[in-house]
C-alpha positions, 0 to 999 in steps of 0.5 A: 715066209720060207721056212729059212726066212721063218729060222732066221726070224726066230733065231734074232729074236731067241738070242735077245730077251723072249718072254718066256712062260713055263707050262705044264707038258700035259698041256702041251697040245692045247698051248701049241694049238693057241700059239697056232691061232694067236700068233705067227710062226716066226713069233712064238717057240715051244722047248719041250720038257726043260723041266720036269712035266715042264715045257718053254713057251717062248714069244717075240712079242709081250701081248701074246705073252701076256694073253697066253698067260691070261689063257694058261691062268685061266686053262688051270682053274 
């Protein structure tokens, strides 16, 4: 996909219904770095600092927000 192609895509999905999963900011690189080799571009977005020490991973797709959860719930404990 083109990077316009890529916008639009997450530009549909964004104004419906993502799931949405809140992180910790310090562990912003290692949540990018699992949307990068779990899910495709278009399919994932990451909002940075919406709350304090806080940032938005927002998906298309349920199973990547289930598994990303699993993964985040298991990355703190």
């Amino acid at each position: 996909m083109t990077p316009q192609e890529i916008d639009e895509h997450k530009r549909v999905w964004r104004m419906g219904t993502p799931f949405v999963s809140s992180t910790h900011s310090d562990l912003r690189n290692d949540c990018i770095e699992w949307c990068k080799e779990n899910c495709e571009q278009q399919q994932w977005d990451m909002k940075i600092f919406t709350d304090i020490y806080g940032d938005t991973v927002r998906f298309e797709l349920e199973n990547h927000f289930v598994e990303f959860n699993k993964w985040y719930k298991h990355l703190l404990f």
